[in-house]
C-alpha positions in Angstrom: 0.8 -26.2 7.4 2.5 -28.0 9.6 7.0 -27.6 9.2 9.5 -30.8 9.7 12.8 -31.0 9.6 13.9 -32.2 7.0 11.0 -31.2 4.6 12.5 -29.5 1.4 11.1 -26.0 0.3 11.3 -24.2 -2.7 11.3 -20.3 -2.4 10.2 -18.7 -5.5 11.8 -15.1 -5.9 14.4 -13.8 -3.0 14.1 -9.6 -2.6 13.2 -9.2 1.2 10.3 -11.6 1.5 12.2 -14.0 -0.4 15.3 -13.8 1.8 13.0 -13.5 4.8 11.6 -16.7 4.0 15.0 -18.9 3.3 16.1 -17.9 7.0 13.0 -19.3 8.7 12.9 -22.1 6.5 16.5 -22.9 7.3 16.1 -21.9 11.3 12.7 -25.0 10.9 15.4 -27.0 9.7 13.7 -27.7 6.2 16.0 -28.3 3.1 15.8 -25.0 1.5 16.3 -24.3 -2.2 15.6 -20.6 -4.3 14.6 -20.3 -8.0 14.9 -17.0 -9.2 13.8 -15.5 -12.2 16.6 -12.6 -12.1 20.0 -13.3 -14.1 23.1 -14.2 -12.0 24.3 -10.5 -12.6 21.3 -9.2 -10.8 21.6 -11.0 -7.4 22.7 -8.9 -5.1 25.9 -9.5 -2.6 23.4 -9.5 0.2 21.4 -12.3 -1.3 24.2 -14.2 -2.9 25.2 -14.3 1.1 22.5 -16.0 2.5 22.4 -18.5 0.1 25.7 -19.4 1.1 25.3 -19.2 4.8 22.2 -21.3 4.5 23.7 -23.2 2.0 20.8 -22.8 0.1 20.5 -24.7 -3.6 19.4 -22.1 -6.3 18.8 -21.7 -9.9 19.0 -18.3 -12.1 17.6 -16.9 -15.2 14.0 -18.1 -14.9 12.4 -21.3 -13.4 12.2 -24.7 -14.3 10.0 -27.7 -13.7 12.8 -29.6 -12.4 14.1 -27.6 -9.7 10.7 -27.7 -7.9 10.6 -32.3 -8.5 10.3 -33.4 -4.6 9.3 -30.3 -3.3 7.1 -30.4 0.0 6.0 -26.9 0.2 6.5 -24.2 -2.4 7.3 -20.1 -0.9 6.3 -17.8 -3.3 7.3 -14.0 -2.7 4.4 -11.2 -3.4 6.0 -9.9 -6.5 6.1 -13.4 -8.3 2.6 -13.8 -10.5 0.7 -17.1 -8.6 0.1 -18.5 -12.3 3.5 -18.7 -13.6 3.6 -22.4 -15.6 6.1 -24.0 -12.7 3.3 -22.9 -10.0 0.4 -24.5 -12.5 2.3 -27.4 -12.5 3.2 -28.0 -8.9 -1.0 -27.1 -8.5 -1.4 -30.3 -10.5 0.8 -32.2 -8.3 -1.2 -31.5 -5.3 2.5 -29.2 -4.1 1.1 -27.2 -1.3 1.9 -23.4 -2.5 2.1 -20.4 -0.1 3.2 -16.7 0.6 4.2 -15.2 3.4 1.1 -15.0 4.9 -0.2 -18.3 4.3 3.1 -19.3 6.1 2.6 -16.7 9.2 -1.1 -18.2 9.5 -1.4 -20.0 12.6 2.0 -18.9 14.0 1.4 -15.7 15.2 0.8 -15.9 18.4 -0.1 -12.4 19.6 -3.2 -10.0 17.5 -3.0 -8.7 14.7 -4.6 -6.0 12.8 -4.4 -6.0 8.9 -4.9 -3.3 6.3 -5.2 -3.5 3.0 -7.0 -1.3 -0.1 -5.8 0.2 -3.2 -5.2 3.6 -1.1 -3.3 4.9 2.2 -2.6 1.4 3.1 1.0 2.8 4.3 -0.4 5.8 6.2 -3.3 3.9 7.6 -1.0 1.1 8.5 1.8 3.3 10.4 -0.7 5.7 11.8 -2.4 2.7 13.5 1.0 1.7 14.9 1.6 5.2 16.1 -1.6 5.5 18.0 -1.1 2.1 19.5 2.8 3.0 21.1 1.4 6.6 21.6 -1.2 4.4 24.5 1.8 2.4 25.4 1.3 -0.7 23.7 4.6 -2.8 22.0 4.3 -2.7 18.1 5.1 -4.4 15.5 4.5 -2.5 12.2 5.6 -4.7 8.8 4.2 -7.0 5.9 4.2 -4.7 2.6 5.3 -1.5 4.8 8.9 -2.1 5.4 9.7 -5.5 7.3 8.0 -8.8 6.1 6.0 -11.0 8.6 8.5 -14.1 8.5 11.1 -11.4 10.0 8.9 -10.8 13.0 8.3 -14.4 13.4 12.3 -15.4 13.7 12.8 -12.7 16.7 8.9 -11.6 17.8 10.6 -10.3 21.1 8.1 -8.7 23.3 5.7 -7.5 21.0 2.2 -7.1 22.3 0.3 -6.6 19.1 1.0 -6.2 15.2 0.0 -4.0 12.4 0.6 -5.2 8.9 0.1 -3.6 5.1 -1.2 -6.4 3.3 -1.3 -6.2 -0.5 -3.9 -7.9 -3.2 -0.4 -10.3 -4.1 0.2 -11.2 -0.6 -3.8 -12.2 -0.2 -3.7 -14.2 -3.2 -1.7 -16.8 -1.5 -2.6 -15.9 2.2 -3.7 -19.5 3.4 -5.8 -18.9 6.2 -4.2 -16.3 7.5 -6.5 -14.3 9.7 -6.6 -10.8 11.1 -8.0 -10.0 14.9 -8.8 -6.7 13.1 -9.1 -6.2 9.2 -9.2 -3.2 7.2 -10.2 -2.4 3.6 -10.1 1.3 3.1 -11.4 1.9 -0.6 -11.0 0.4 -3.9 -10.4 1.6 -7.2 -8.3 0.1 -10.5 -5.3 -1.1 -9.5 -2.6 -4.0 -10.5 -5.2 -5.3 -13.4 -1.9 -6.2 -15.5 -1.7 -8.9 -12.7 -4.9 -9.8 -11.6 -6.6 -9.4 -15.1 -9.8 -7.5 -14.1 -11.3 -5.2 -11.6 -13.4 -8.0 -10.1 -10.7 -10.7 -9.3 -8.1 -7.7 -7.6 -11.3 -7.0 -5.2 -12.1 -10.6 -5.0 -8.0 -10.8 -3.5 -8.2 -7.9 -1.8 -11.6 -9.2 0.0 -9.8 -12.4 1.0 -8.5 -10.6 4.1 -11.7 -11.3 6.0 -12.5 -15.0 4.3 -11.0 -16.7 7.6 -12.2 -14.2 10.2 -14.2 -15.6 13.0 -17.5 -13.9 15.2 -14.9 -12.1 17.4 -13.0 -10.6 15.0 -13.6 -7.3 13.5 -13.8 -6.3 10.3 -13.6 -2.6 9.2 -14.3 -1.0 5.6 -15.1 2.7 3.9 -18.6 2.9 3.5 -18.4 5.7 1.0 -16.3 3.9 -1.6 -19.0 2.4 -4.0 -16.7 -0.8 -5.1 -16.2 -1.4 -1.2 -19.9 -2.0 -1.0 -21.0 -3.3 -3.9 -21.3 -6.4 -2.7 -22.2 -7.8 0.8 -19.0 -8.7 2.6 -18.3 -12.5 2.8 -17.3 -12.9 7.0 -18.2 -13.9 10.2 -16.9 -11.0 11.8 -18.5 -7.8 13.9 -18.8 -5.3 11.2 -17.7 -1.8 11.0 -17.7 1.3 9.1 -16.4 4.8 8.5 -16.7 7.6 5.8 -19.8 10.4 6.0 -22.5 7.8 5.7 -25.4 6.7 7.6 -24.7 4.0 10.1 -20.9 4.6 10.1 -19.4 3.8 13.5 -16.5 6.6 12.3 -18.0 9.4 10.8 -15.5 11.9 9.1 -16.4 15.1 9.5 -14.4 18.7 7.8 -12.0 19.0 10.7 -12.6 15.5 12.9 -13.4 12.0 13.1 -16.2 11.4 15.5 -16.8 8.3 16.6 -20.5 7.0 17.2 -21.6 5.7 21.1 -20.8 2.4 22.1 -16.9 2.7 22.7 -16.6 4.8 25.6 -17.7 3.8 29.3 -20.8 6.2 29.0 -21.6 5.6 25.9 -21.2 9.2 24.5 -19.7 10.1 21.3 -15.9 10.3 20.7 -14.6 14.1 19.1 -11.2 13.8 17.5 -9.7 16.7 16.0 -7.8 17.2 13.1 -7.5 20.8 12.2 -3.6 21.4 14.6 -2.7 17.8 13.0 -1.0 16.6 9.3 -4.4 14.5 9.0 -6.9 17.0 8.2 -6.8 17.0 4.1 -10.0 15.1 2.8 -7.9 11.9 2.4 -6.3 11.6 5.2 -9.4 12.6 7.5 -10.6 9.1 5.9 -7.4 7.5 7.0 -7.8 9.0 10.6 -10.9 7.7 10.2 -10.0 4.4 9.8 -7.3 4.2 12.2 -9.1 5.9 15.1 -11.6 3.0 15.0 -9.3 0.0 14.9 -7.3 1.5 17.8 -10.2 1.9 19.8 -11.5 -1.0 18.7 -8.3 -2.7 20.0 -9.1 -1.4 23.6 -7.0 2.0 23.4 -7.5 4.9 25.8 -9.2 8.7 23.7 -6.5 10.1 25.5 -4.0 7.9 24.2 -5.3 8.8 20.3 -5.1 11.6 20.9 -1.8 12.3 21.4 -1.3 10.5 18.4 -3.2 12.3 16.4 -1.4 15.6 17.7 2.3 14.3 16.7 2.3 11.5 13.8 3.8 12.5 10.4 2.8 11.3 7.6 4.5 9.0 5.1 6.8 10.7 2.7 5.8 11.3 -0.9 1.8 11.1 0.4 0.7 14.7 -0.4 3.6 15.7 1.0 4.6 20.0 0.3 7.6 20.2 -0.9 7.8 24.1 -1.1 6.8 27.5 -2.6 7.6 29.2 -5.5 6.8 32.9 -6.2 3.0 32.1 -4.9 3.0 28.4 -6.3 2.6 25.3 -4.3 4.1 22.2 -4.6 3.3 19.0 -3.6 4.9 15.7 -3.9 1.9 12.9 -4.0 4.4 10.2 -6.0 2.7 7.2 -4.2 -0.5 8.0 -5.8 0.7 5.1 -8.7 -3.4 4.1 -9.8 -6.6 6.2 -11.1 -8.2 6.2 -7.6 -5.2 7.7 -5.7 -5.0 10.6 -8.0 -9.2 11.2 -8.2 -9.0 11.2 -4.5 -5.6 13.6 -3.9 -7.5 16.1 -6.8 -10.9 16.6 -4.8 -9.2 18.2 -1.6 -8.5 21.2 -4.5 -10.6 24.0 -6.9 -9.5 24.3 -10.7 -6.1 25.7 -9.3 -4.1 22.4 -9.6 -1.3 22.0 -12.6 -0.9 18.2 -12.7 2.5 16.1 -13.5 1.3 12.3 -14.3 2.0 9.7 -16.2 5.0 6.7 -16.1 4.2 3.2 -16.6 0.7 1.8 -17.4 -0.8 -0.7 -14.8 -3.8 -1.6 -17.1 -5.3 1.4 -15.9 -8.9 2.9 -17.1 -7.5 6.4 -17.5 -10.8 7.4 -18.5 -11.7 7.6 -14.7 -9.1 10.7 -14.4 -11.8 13.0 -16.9 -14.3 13.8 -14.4 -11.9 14.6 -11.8 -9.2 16.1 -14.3 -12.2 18.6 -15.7 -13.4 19.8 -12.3 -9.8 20.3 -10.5 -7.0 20.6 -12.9 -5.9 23.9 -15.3 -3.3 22.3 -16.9 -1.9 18.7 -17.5 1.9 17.8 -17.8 2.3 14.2 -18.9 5.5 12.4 -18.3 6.8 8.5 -19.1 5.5 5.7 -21.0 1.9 6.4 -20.6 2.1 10.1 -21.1 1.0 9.6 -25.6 -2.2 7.4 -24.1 -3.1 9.8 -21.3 -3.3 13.2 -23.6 -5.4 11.4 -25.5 -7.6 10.2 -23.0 -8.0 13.0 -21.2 -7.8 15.6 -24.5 -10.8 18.4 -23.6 -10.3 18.3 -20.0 -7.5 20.8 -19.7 -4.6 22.2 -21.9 -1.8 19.3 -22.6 1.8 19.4 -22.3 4.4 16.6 -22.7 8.2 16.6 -20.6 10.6 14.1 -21.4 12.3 14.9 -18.1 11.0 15.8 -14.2 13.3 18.9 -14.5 11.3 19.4 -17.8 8.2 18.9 -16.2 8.5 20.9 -13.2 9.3 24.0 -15.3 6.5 23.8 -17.0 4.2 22.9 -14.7 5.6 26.3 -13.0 5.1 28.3 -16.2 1.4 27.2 -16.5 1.2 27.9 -12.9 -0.3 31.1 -11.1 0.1 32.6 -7.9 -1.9 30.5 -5.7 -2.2 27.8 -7.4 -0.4 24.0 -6.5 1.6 21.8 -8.9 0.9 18.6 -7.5 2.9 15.2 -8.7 0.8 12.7 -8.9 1.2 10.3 -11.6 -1.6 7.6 -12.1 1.2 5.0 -12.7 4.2 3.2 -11.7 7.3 4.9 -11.9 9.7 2.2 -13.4 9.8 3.8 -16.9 12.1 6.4 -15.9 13.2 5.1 -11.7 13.7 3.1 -9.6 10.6 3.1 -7.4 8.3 5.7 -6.4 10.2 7.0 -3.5 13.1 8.1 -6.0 10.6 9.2 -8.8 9.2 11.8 -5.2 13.0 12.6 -4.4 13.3 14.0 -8.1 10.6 15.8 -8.0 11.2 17.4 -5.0 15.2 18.2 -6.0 13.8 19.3 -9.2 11.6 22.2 -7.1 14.6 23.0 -5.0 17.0 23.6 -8.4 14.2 25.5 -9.9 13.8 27.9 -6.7 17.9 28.4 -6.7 17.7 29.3 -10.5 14.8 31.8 -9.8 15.6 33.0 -6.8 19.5 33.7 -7.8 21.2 31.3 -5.5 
């Protein structure tokens, strides 16, 4: 879409897309106002300032119809739902009605490589950013990891090429926004309180490649079953990783080995894993992934290599917090949905104690039995969710409820034996009880440290 000076803007929802968006808005010169559904109280100093410096119009409290009268364009952050009544209404009036992306589309002026999935999206994203600076390339790593994309396009610097997280909210409203290289890793239930139903979250989530053109490329896991059960809808050079046939990245126990056609002979590529944090079942799939888009990008084996050898993980992604007496622990807090916690279980034997639950994302918890049976000795259920899950799961292991992670971690240490792990991952969102997931993994972990001091007499 093409900007104006002059052109008025409505910004639905501040946070840091919101705020990203009223300063490039304001720097194109467009009459910029917000409508935010927090109370007055909430808005923070930060914001409250650049709405002043921009001199930015705004409403409180909720939205109404007659703040958005006039407007030419309509900037919707990611965590605003797309089919709020003001939005249905400005749809009626023809009000052309963007995110961040849709904005970006067009704009961005050097590639860009895009990753989205229900699962290691974050660890994918910044591992591909790693390997790209560890061959010498300029980065810019941002969208739903960190620094949104308007932010990069107000000061894009020297930047050679950029990696961005995209979510299934940020696709809904992408435009034709279009990645050089797209990635969908896996999917599994995820967001359905948004999007309604398993099929329209992978219908967003596939709108990544909708725009994608015959020299693009477009990358998916092959041995996720909802990631091919249908054909997928672009133009793009098609490619795959996981352990089956035909996969251009095969993952293998201790390496990612990529099939002939990258290197100037034509051999097969061997990347190891086992001296790196990427050898655990998921992230071998996430090396996986990465490996091939920054080789498919043009980087040097070399290059990856040294990559591979030195990047660190994410924290609160299977991340070991410490031992106990001969018990493991292992902070996995970003696993919020069904298929993070399946997927974090199958890397163990029946030696795991589980802490999940917290707030219910219209998740099938039915999904966890399978896994739950096979992996887990004993369940401790925490939050909101934790009534619905014991009965759920009820038969698959022995059931305990915490009111508190210090609660919970006791337990789970009490059920424990010596060699076995108590993992934290909790199937849900964490806003029953925190503030986010990286404060519900920094409990956790403090929780293990107080519980070691206590046992070990310090």
């Amino acid at each position: 879409m093409k900007l104006t000076g002059g052109m008025k803007a409505v910004v639905v929802g501040l946070g840091k897309s919101g705020m990203a968006a009223v300063r490039y808005l304001h720097r194109q010169e467009l009459e910029v106002k917000v409508s935010e559904y927090r109370d007055l109280g909430e808005i923070s100093g930060e914001e409250l300032a650049l709405l002043q410096q921009c001199e930015v119009e705004f409403e409180a409290g909720g939205h109404s119809d007659d703040f958005f009268a006039g407007a030419d364009l309509i900037l919707v952050s990611p965590g605003v739902p797309a089919d709020i009544p003001v939005l249905v209404a400005a749809r009626g009036r023809a009000i052309p009605i963007l995110g961040e992306f849709g904005l970006a589309a067009g704009r961005i002026r050097v590639p860009v490589i895009a990753v989205t999935g229900s699962n290691g999206k974050t660890t994918v994203t910044s591992l591909i950013g790693h390997l790209l600076r560890a061959t010498g390339k300029k980065v810019f790593v941002g969208g739903n990891i960190g620094t949104p994309v308007l932010e990069y396009l107000l000061d894009p610097g020297d930047t050679e090429v950029i990696v961005m997280e995209v979510s299934s909210f940020q696709l809904e409203l992408a435009g034709t926004f279009r990645p050089d290289i797209g990635l969908l890793l896996n999917l599994s239930p995820d967001h359905l309180d948004r999007h309604g139903s398993m099929e329209a979250y992978a219908e967003a989530k596939r709108m990544l490649f909708a725009h994608q053109v015959p020299a693009d490329i477009a990358i998916i896991g092959a041995d996720d079953p909802l990631v091919m059960a249908e054909p997928l809808n672009t133009a793009a050079t098609l490619f795959r990783f996981g352990t089956s046939p035909g996969c251009r990245a095969m993952v293998r126990e201790q390496s990612v080995q990529l099939e002939p056609g990258f290197g100037a002979k034509g051999e097969k590529e061997v990347y190891q894993l086992a001296a790196t944090r990427l050898c655990s079942r998921v992230n071998r799939y996430n090396a996986a992934a990465a490996v091939l888009a920054a080789r498919s990008f043009g980087c040097s084996p070399e290059g990856i290599k040294n990559g591979l050898e030195d990047y660190q993980p994410p924290e609160h992604r299977m991340t070991p917090v410490g031992e106990i007496r001969g018990v493991y622990f292992i902070n996995d807090s970003k696993a919020t949905n069904v298929g993070a916690v399946v997927a974090a279980l199958a890397g163990f034997k029946k030696d795991v104690v589980l802490i999940a639950g917290g707030r219910d994302k219209g998740s099938d918890f039915s999904v966890l039995r399978p896994a739950v049976q096979e992996h887990v000795k004993h369940l401790i259920l925490i939050g909101e969710s934790g009534a619905d899950l014991a009965r759920v799961l009820v038969g698959t292991a022995e059931v305990e409820i915490a009111d508190t992670m210090d609660n919970a971690v006791a337990l789970a240490f009490a059920a424990a034996g010596k060699g076995d792990t108590v993992l934290l991952a909790p199937a849900c969102a964490s806003f029953d009880m925190f503030d986010n997931y990286e404060q519900r993994g920094l409990v956790f972990t403090k929780s293990v440290q107080e519980l070691r001091n206590r046992i070990e007499g310090k």
